[in-house]
N, C-alpha and C positions, 0 to 999 in steps of 0.2 A: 444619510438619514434612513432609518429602520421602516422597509415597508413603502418608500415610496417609489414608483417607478418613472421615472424620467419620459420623453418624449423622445423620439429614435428617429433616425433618417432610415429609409426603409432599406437600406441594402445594408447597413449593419445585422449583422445576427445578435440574436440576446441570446444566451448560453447561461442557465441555472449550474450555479456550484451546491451541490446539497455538504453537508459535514464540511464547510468551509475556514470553520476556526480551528479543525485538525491538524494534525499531523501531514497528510498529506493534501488533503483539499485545498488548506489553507497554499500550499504554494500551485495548482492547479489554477485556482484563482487570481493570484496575481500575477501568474506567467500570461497567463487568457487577458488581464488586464493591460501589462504591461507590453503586449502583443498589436493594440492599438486596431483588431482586425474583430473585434466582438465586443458585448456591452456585457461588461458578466454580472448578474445577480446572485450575491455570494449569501446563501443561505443556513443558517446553524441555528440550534437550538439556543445556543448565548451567542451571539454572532459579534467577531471580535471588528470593533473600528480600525482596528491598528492598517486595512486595504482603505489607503486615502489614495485615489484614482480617479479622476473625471469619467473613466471606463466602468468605474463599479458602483453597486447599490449595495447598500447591505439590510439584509431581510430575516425575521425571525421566520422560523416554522422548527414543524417537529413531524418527524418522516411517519412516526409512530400514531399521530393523532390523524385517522381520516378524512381528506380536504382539506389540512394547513397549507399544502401549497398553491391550491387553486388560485391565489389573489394574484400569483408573479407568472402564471403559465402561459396566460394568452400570449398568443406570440412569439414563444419562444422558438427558438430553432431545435434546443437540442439541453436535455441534463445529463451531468456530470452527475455521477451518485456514488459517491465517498463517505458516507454517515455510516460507520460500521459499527458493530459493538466488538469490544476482543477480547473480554473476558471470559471467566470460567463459570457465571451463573448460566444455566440452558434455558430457563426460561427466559433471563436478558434477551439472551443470543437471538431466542424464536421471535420477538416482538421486536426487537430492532432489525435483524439479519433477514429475517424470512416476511413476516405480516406486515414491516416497516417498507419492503422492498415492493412486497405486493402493492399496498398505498400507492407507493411512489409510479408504479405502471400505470395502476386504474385512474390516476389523477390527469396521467398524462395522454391516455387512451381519450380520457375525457375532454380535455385539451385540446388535441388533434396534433399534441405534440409527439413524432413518431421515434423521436432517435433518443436512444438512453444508454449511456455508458457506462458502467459500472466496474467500479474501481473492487478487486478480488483477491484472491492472494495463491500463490502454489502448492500452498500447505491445502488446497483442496484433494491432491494425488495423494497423499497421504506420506508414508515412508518410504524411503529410496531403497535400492541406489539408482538415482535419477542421471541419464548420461545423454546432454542433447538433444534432449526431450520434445519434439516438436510439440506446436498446439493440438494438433489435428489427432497424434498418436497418444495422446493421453485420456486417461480413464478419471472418476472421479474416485477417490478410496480415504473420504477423509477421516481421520481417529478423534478428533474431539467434538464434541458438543459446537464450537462457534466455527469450525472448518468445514462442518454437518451441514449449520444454517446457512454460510457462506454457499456453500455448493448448491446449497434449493434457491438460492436469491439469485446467483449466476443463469443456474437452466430458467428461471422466471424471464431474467431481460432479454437472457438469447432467447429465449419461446417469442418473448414477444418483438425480437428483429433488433434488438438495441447489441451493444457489443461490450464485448468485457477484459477489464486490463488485469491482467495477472502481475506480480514482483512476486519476487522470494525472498529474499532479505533486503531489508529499506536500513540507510543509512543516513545520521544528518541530526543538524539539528534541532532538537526535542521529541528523536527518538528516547522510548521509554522500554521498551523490548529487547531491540535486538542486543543493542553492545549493553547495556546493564547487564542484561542473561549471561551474558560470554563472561562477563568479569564473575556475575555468579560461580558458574560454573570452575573457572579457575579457581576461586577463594577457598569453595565447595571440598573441589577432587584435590584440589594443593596442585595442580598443574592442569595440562589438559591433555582428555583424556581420547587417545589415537596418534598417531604418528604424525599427524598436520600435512597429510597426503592429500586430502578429501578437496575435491572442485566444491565451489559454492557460485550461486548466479546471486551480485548484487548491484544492487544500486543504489547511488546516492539520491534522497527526497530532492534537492532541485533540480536533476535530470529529472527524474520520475512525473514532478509536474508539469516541464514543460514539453516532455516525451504526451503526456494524457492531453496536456491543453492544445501539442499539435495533432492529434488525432479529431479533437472535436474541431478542429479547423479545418482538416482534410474532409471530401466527397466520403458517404458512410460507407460503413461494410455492415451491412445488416446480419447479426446471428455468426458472429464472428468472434474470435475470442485472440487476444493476442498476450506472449509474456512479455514483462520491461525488465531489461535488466543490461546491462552492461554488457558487451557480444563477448569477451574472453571471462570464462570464468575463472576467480581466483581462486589460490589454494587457500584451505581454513588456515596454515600455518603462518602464512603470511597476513591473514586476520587477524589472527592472533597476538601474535608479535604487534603488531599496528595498538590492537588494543590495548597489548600490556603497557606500551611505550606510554599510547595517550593517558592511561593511572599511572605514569611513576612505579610499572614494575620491572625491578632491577631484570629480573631474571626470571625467566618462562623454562619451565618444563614439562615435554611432551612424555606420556605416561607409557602410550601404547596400551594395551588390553589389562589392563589395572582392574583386578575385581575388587577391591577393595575403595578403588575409585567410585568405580559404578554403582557402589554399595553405598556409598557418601550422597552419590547424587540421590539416589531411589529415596533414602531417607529424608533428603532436602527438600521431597519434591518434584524431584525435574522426573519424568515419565519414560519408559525409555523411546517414545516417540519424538520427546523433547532431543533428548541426546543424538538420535539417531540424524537429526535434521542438521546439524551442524558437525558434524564426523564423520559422515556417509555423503559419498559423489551427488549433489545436488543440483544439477545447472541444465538450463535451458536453452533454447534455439529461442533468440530476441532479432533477428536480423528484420525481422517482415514490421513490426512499431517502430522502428527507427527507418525505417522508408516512407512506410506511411505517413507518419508522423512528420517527414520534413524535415528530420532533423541529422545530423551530421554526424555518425556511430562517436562514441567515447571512449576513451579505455577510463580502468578504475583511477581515479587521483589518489594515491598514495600518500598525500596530505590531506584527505578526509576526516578522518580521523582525529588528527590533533588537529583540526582547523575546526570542529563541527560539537568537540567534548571538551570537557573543559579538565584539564589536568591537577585541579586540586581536590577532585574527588578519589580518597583513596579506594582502594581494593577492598576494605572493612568497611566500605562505608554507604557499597553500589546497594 
C-alpha cells in the first residue's frame, strides 16, 4: 500500500530506497528486501507494485519537491539515493541531480537521519585513459551538463558524511544506455571504432544492487566514496562481440583509427567524450565495495548479455 508504514520490531533497520522503480534502485530494493535483514521503503515518483515483499512499503514522493519525504523518515536508519536524472536537458539535471539531492540531505538532516548513500556514476572523472583508478586518486573533471550535476550532488552527500557508489558501465536488464549506444555506435561507424584493446570496468545491475544493498547493511563509512564494478576489467572487444552476438550480428569489424568513422559518429551525435569512454582504458579499483559490502568478488558472466537483451532487436532498430 502507497504511503503506509507498517509497525517495526525495533532492531530491524528501515532503509529508504529513493528512485526505486529505476533502473537501478529498483533491484537495490529488492535485494535489501529479499535480504530479510531491513524493512525497505521503496520510494519513486510512480512507485512500481511489481516489489511484493512483506519487507517492503511502497511510497510516493518526489526528491524534487521540498518535504515529500519527511512522511517515511522518522526512523529511518539510512537512504539509498538512486533518483537521478541522465539526460541532456541542464536545467533537468540541476533540479533533480543538484537541488533534488540537496532536498534529499536537509530532509534528512531534519530527520536525524545521518547516513545517505548515493548511488553516482564514473563519468564524473570525466575522459580517460583511466587505468586502476583507485577512489581516493581521483579527481573530479566531469564534460557534461548531468556528470557536472552528478558531481555537485556526490560532494553535497560526502560533505554531509553519507557515502557514495560509483559504476562505470551498468549492464542488465532494462538498461536503456549503455548496450543500445554500443549497437548505435556499430550501426553508426559500420563497425567499431579502435582495435578492441580498451579495458572497460563493468557490471551487471543485479550485482550492482545487491553490492549497494550490502553496503547499506554494513557499519557506515562516513564521507567515503567507493566504485562497483566487477574486479577484472574487460576488454571493449570482447563487449563487443557479446553485443553483436546478443543482435544477430553476423560479423563485427574493428576499424582502428577510421576518420571517417569518427566523422559518422560526430555527425550522429555521439561527442567525442561519448566515444572516448568506450575505446580508451577505463576501469577502476572495485576491491574495497565487495569487502565491505559482504559480498563474494565476481568475475563478468559472459552470458549477460544474451541472458539480459533480448535478440530480436535488430541492429537498424536499437
Amino acid at each position: 500500500m502507497v504511503g503506509r508504514l507498517p509497525t517495526l520490531v525495533d532492531h530491524v533497520p528501515r532503509i529508504l530506497v529513493l528512485g526505486s522503480s529505476g533502473f537501478i534502485g529498483s533491484r537495490v530494493a529488492a535485494s535489501l528486501a529479499a535480504s530479510g535483514k531491513a524493512h525497505v521503503v521503496a520510494v519513486s515518483r510512480k512507485p512500481d507494485s511489481g516489489l511484493r515483499n512483506h519487507n517492503a512499503t511502497i511510497a510516493a514522493a518526489d526528491i524534487s519537491v521540498p518535504g515529500s519525504l519527511a512522511p517515511f523518515l522518522a526512523g529511518a536508519s539510512a537512504v539509498v539515493h538512486s533518483a537521478s536524472y541522465v539526460g541532456s536537458d541542464p536545467d533537468v539535471a540541476r533540479e533533480v541531480n543538484e537541488a533534488g539531492t540537496r532536498n534529499v540531505i536537509e530532509q534528512c538532516r531534519e530527520a536525524g537521519v545521518q547516513r545517505v548513500i548515493y548511488v553516482s556514476t564514473c563519468s564524473v572523472y570525466g575522459s580517460g585513459p583511466h587505468r586502476g583508478l583507485a577512489e581516493a586518486d581521483a579527481g573530479y573533471h566531469p564534460e557534461s551538463n548531468t556528470s557536472a550535476s552528478r558531481a555537485a550532488a556526490e560532494q553535497a552527500v560526502l560533505a554531509y558524511g553519507g557515502e557514495v557508489v560509483r559504476p562505470n558501465l551498468v549492464l542488465g536488464a532494462g538498461d536503456r544506455w549503455v548496450v543500445p549506444g554500443l549497437v548505435k555506435i556499430m550501426k553508426v561507424a559500420g563497425g567499431w571504432p579502435g582495435d578492441g584493446s580498451a579495458l572497460l570496468s563493468l557490471i551487471g545491475v543485479e550485482a550492482l544492487g545487491e553490492l549497494i544493498a550490502g553496503l547499506a547493511l554494513a557499519p557506515r563509512h562516513a564521507g567515503q566514496a567507493f566504485h562497483a564494478a566487477y574486479p577484472e576489467p574487460v576488454t571493449v572487444g570482447s563487449l563487443v562481440r557479446g553485443v553483436a552476438q546478443a543482435f544477430g550480428v553476423e560479423s563485427l569489424r574493428f576499424l582502428g583509427d577510421d576518420s571517417m568513422a569518427l566523422a559518422a559518429l560526430r555527425g550522429a551525435g555521439f561527442s567525442s567524450h561519448r566515444v572516448n569512454l568506450v575505446t580508451t582504458d577505463h576501469w577502476y579499483s572495485s576491491d574495497r565495495l565487495w569487502e565491505v559490502a559482504g559480498c563474494p568478488p565476481e568475475a563478468y558472466p559472459e552470458a549477460l548479455l544474451s541472458a539480459s537483451y533480448s535478440v530480436s532487436r535488430g541492429l537498424g532498430r536499437a
